[in-house]
N, C-alpha and C positions, 0 to 999 in steps of 0.2 A: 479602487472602484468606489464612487460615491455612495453606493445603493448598502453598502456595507461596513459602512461609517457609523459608530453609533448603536450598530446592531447586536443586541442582545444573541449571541451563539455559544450553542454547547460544541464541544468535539469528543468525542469516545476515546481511550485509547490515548489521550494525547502526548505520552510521553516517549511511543515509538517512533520508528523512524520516520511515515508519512505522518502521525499525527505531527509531532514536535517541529518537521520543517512547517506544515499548515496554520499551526499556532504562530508562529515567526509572520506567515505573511498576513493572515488576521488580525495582529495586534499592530502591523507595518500600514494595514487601511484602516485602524483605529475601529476597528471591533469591540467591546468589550467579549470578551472570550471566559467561558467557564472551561476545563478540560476535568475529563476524568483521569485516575491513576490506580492504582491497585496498591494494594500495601505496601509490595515487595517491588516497585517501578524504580526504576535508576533514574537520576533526573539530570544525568548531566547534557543530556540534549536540550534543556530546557535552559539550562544555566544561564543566559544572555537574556531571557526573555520570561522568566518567570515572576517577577517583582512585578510584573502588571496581567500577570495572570492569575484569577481563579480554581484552587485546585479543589476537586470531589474525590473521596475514594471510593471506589464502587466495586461491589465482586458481581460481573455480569451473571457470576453460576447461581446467584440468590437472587432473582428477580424483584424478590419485595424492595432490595435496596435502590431500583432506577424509579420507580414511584415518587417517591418524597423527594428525590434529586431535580426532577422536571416541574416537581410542581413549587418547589422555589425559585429556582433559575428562567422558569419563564420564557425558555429561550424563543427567538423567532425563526433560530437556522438551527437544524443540526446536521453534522458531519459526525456517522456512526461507521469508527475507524477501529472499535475494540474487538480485538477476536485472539483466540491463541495460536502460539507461533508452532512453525514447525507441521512437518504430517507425522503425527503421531502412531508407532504401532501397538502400545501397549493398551490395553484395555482403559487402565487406568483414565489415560491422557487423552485417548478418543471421547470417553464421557467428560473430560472436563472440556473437549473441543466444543461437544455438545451442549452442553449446559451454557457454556459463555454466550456459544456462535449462535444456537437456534431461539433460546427461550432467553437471551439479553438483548436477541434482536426483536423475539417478539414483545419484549419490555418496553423497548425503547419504541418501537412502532405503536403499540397500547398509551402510553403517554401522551407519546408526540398528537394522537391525532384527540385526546381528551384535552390535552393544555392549547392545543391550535396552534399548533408550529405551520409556518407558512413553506416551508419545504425542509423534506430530510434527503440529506445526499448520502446513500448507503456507499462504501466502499466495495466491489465485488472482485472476479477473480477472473482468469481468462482461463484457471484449471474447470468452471464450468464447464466449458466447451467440450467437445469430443475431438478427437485428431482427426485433420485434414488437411490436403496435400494443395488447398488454396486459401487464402486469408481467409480467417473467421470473421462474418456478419453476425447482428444481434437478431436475425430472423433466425439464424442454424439453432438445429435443437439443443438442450442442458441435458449433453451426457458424459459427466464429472468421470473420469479414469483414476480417480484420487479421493480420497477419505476428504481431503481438505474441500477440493474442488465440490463435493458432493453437501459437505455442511454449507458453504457458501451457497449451491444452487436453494438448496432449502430456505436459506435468508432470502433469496431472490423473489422463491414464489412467497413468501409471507408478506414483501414488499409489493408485488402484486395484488395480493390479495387485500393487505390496507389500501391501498390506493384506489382499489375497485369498492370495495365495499365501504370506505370512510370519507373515501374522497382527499387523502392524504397525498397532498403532491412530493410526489418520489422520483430523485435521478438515482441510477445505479450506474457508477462507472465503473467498468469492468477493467480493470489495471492490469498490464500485463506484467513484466519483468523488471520493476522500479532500481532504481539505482542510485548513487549519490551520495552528495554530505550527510552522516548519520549514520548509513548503511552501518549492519553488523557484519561483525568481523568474520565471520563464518563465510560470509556469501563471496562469490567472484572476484569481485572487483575487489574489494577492499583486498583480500587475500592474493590479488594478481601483483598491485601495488606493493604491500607490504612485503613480498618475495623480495620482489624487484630492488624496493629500495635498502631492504637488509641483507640482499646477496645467501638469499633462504631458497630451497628447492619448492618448488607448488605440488600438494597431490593432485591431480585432475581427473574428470569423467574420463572414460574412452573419448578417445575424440572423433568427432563429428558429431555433439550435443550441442543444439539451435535452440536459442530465446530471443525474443522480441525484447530488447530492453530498451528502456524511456527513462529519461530523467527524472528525478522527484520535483524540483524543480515545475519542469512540466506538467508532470502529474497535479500538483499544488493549483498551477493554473489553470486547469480542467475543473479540479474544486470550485475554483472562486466560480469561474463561466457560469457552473450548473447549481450555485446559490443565487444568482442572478437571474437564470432562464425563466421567462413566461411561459409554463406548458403547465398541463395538466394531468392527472393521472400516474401513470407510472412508464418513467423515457429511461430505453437503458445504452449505455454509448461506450464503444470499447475504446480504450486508451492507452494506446500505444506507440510502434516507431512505422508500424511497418513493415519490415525488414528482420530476418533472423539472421542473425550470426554462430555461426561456433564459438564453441570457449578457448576454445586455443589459435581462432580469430582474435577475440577481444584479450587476450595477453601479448600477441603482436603488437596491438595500438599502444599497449602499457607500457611494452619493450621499448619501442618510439619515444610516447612521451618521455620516459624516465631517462633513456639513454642505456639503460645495462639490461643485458637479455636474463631471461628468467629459464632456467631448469627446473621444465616440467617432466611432473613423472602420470603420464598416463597409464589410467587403471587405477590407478592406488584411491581413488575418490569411489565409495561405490554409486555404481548408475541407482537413482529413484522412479519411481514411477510418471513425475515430474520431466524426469528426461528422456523418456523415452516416445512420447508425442510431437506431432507438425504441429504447433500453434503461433499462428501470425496473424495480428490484427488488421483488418480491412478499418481504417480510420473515415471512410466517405461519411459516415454518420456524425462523428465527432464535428469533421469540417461543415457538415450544412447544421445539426442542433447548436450545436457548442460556438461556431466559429474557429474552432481549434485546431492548431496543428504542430508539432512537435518545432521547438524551437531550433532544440539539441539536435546535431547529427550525432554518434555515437563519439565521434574521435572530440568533436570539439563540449561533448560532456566529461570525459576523461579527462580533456586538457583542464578543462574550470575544476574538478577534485582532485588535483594531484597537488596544487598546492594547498587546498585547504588538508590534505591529510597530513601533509608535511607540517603543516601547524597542529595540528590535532593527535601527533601520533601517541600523546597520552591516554587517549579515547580508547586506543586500540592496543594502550600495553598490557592492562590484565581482562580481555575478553575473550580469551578461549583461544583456545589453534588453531589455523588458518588451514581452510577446508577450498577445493574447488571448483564444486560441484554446481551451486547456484540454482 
């Protein structure tokens, strides 16, 4: 995209999995790109594309440090992708969800709209949503069944609330169940794969547990759209496939591509709270803001990462045990 050529952009976060694919295609339309990282960031998602990368390290839980970050870097885009992983049950770890998720987003939003960033694209969550037994609209109300989902809604109305009161032009795209090159090892797919190709039994949900998942990929290109978009205010656009699958659906297609069937052990994964909701995204919004529509079917995103895992399966020798929960 020409428009992003040249363009001075921060990214949050950039060393996970949708930041570090987003960096990849930022630096591919010749962006100048800053990213943030955290002390403790693994960088080998980076490893291809780092030499023309900018890194900050930023601890989002200390607010003072994204002040003096924006007001060097200058940026004219940001993509605020930093938040902590995981739903957390321990005290501990909910306050540090809090501290990164709510007061690094009211950081980055207090900056952004003092230094005059010309749009910030928050990253959001489709665990916002409440469960419903029809695609979720961005008109349905934010009622989070999840710790995570509930810190995300609160980044949402902050983003609202700059946007109204600063005049900060804000996209929120609301991601549903991302997938792809990068993925940790923990999550589905990666660990459906990794079964599959080491002849390893999978723990899994109970089965009949449904996600919406979308390619990162795709996801990435919904990014670039809504750095682009003329709107004002605060537009928020779900991004998704449409469609939910079972987990022990999406190890069928794996079984396929890879060729050898996979011994799942249903139950042995425990169910979250995460799995136990209908959430599927209504994309009508996406297609008329954005122009956007999921490139991936599910089976022909699988087919595109099975051979880059088969190159990468050092990525995924010492990242923890393969879980199948997702």
């Amino acid at each position: 995209m020409k428009e992003l050529r040249d363009a001075r952009v921060l990214v949050t976060g950039a060393s996970g999995f949708l930041g570090a694919n987003l960096v990849r295609a930022l630096l591919a339309q010749g962006a100048s790109v800053t990213g943030t990282i955290r002390p403790s960031s693994d960088l080998r998602r980076l490893d291809s594309g780092q030499t023309r990368l900018n890194f900050e390290v930023v601890d989002f839980a200390n607010p003072e440090t994204v002040h003096p970050l924006l007001d060097r870097v200058r940026p004219e885009l940001v993509f605020h992708l930093a938040f902590a992983s995981g739903h957390p049950e321990e005290v501990g770890a909910r306050s540090e969800m809090l501290r990164t998720g709510v007061l690094g987003t009211a950081a980055v939003l207090e900056s952004a709209a003092r230094v005059g960033v010309s749009r910030l694209i928050q990253v959001g969550s489709f665990l916002e949503y409440g469960s419903k037994d029809r695609p979720l609209r961005e008109g349905d109300p934010i009622q989070p069944g999840t710790f995570r989902g509930a810190v995300k809604a609160a980044c949402t109305l902050l983003c609202r609330q700059y946007a109204l009161a600063h005049g900060l032009p804000i996209v929120i795209l609301r991601v549903f169940t991302a997938y792809g090159p990068w993925e940790a090892r923990s999550r589905l797919i990666p660990s459906a794969f990794l079964a599959a190709v080491r002849d390893e039994a999978l723990p899994l949900t109970p089965l009949g547990v449904r996600h919406d998942f979308v390619h990162v990929l795709d996801v990435v290109e919904a990014c670039l759209r809504a750095a682009t978009l003329d709107s004002k205010g605060c537009t928020e656009v779900n991004i998704g496939s449409g469609r939910a699958w079972t987990n022990e659906a999406v190890v069928g297609l794996v079984e396929d591509i890879v060729g050898r069937k996979v011994r799942i052990l249903p139950n042995a994964y425990p169910l979250r709270p995460v799995d136990l909701d209908r959430r599927v995204a209504d994309t009508g919004q996406a297609r008329k803001v954005l122009a956007w529509r999921p490139r991936f079917s599910l089976r022909r995103g699988l087919e595109q990462m099975y051979p880059w895992l088969k190159e990468n399966l050092e990525y995924y020798a010492h990242a923890g045990a393969a879980s199948g929960g997702n």
